[in-house]
C-alpha positions in Angstrom: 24.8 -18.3 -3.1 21.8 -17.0 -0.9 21.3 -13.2 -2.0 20.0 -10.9 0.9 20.2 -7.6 1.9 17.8 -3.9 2.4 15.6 -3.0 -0.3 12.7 -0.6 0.1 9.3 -2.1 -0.6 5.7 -1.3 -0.9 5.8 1.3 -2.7 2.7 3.5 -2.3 0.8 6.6 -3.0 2.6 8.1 -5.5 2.2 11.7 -6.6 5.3 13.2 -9.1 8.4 11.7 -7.4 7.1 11.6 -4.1 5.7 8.1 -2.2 5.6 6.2 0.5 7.4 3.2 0.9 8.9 0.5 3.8 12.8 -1.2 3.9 12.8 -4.4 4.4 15.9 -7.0 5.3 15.0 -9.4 2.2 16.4 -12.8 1.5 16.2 -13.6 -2.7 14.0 -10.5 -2.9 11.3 -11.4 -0.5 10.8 -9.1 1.9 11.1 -10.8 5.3 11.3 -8.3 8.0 10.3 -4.3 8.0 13.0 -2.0 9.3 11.4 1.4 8.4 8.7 3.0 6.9 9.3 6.7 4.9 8.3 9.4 2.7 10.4 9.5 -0.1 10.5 13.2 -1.3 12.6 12.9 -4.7 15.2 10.4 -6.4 19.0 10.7 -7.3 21.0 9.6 -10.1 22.6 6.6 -8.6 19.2 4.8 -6.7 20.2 8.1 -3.9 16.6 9.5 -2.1 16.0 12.1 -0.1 13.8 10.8 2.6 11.7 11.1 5.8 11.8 8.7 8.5 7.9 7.9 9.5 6.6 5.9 11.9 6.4 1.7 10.6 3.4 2.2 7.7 1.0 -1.0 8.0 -0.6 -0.1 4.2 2.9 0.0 2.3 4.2 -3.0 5.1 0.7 -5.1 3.7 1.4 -4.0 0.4 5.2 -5.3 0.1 4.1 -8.4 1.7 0.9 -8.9 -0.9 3.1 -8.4 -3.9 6.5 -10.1 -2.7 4.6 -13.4 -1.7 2.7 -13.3 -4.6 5.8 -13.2 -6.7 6.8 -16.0 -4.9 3.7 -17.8 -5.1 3.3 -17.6 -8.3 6.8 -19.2 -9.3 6.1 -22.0 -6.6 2.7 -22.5 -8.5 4.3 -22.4 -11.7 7.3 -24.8 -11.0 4.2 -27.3 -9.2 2.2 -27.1 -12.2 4.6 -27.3 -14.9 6.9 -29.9 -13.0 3.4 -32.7 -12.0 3.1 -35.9 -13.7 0.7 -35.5 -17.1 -1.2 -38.0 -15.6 -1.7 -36.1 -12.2 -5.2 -34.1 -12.4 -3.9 -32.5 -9.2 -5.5 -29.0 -9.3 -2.5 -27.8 -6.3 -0.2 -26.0 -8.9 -3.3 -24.2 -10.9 -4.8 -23.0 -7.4 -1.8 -21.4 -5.9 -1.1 -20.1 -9.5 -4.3 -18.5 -10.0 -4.2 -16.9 -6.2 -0.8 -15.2 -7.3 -1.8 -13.6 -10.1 -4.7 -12.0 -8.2 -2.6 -11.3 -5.1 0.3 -9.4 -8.3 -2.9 -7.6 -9.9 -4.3 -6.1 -6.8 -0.4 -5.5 -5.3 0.5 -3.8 -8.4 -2.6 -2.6 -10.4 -5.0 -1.6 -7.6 -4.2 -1.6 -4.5 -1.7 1.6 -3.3 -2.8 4.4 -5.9 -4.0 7.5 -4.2 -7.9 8.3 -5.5 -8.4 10.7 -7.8 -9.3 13.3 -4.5 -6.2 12.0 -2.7 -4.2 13.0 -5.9 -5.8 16.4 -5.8 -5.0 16.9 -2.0 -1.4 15.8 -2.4 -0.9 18.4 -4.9 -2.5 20.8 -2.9 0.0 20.1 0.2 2.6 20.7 -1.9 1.6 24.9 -2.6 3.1 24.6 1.0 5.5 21.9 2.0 6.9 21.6 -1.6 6.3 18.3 -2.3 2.9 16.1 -2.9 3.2 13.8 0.3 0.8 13.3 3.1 1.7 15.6 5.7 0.5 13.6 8.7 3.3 10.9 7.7 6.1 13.7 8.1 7.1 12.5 11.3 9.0 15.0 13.1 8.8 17.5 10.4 5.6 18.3 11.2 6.6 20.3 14.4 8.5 23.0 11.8 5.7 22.9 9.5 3.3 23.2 11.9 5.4 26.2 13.8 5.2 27.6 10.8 1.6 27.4 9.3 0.2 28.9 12.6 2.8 32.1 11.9 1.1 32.6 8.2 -2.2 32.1 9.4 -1.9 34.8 12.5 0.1 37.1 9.6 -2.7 36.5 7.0 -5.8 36.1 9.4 -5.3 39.7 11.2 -7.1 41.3 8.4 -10.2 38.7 8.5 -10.2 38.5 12.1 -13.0 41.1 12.9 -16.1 40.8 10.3 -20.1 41.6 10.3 -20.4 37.9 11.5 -17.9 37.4 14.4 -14.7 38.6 16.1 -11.8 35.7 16.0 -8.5 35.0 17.3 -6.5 33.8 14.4 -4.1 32.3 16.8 -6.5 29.9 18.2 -9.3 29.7 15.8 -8.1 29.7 12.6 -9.9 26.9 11.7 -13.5 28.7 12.7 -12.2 31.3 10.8 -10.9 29.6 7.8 -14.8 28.3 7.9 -16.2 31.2 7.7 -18.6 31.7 4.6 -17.0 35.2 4.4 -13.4 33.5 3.6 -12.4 33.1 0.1 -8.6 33.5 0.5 -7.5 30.6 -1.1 -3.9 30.7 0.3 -4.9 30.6 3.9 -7.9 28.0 3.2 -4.8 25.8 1.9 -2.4 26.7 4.9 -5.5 25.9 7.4 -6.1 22.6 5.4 -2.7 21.6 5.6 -2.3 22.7 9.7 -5.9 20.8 10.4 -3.8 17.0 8.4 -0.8 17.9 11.0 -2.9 18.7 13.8 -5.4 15.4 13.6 -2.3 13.3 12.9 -1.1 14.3 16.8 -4.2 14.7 18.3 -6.4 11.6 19.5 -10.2 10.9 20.3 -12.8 14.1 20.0 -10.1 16.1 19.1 -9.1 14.3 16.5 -12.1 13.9 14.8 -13.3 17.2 14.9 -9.6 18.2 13.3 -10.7 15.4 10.7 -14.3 16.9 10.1 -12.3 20.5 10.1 -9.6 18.8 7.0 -12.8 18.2 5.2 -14.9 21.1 5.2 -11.9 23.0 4.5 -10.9 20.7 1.4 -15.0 21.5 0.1 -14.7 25.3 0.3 -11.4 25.2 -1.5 -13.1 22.9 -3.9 -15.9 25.3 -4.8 -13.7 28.2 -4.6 -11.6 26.5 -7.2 -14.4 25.6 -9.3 -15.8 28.6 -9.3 -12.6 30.0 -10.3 -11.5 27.9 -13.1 -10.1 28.2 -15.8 -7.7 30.7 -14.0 -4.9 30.0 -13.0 -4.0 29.3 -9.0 -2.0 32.1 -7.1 1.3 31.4 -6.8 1.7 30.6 -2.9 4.9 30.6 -0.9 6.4 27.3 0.6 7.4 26.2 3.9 11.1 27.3 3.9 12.4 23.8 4.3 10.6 22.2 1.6 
């Protein structure tokens, strides 16, 4: 009996119940061929998610690969080595035994764990979507989200708009002013950060690399404004209504 089917694999970048992971058509458990990469928000009783859809993720398509062919390799190697002639100094079933095992430690040990500062901005995306995923892999979500991040920061940036330094319009430059050294609201700093991921995911060139050199200055300030604030507690922030 040949057992096939859909399973997702490479499972990735975990954060509380949230991860990223790719389906794949699978024939004894190997994956074979990827049929769609998502975001998996939370899981059911049952093996039920509640998903994104995101466009085909190479990492977590790599990743299922690394791990399901090292399983498999290392059985192969196994069966070669175990199965040889004691006479045979062959060194064929030790070789692609060893290679497994380091393909299963990277696949399972190393490899796919978000950094101790991708944790931290995971958690941080999820004060406004709701749950700690990367926001540039929402796919289509991101138009709502987005929508609704630029309304919060015109709402909360009207009364930061005019200072001593400059005059902005928080419609179009609330990044400039969410960089401001005289902005230490810590709820729009995190809506800013979170519209500058979305933003650079859907832009391309200059654009996109000024969004991504925007992300980052904006993830510092909220660093050092957190830092200087600890051990208090974070404000309580409201979340995008669909999270």
């Amino acid at each position: 009996m040949i057992v096939f089917g859909q399973r997702l694999y490479g499972k990735m970048m975990q954060c509380g119940e949230a991860y990223v992971a790719t389906r794949f058509f699978h024939v004894w458990f190997i994956p074979l061929i990827p049929l769609q990469s998502m975001v998996v928000l939370r899981s059911f009783d049952g093996g039920q998610i509640e998903a994104l859809q995101t466009p085909f993720h190479a990492p977590s398509i790599g990743l299922a690969v690394l791990r399901g062919w090292s399983a498999f390799l290392l059985l192969h190697g196994l069966f070669s080595w175990l199965g040889a002639d004691p006479g045979d100094a062959g060194y064929y079933g030790p070789a692609v035994t060893a290679i497994a095992l380091v393909g299963l430690v990277l696949g399972f040990f190393v490899l796919g764990r978000p950094s101790p500062t991708q944790r931290a901005q995971l958690e941080t995306y999820a004060r406004v979507f709701g749950h700690p995923v990367d926001l540039a892999l929402l796919g289509d979500a991101r138009d709502s989200l987005a929508a609704w991040l630029r309304e919060q920061l015109v709402t909360t940036g009207q009364q930061y708009a005019v200072n001593y330094r400059a005059t902005y319009d928080p419609a179009t430059q609330w990044g400039t002013l969410a960089l401001d050294p005289s902005m230490r609201d810590v709820g729009y700093l995190t809506n800013a950060l979170a519209l500058a991921r979305i933003e650079g995911s859907r832009a391309s060139g200059a654009a996109k690399a000024e969004l991504a050199q925007t992300h980052e200055r904006i993830w510092a300030r909220l660093q050092e404004l957190e830092a200087a604030a600890a051990p208090a507690a974070m404000p309580t922030m409201g979340a995008h209504p669909g999270a």
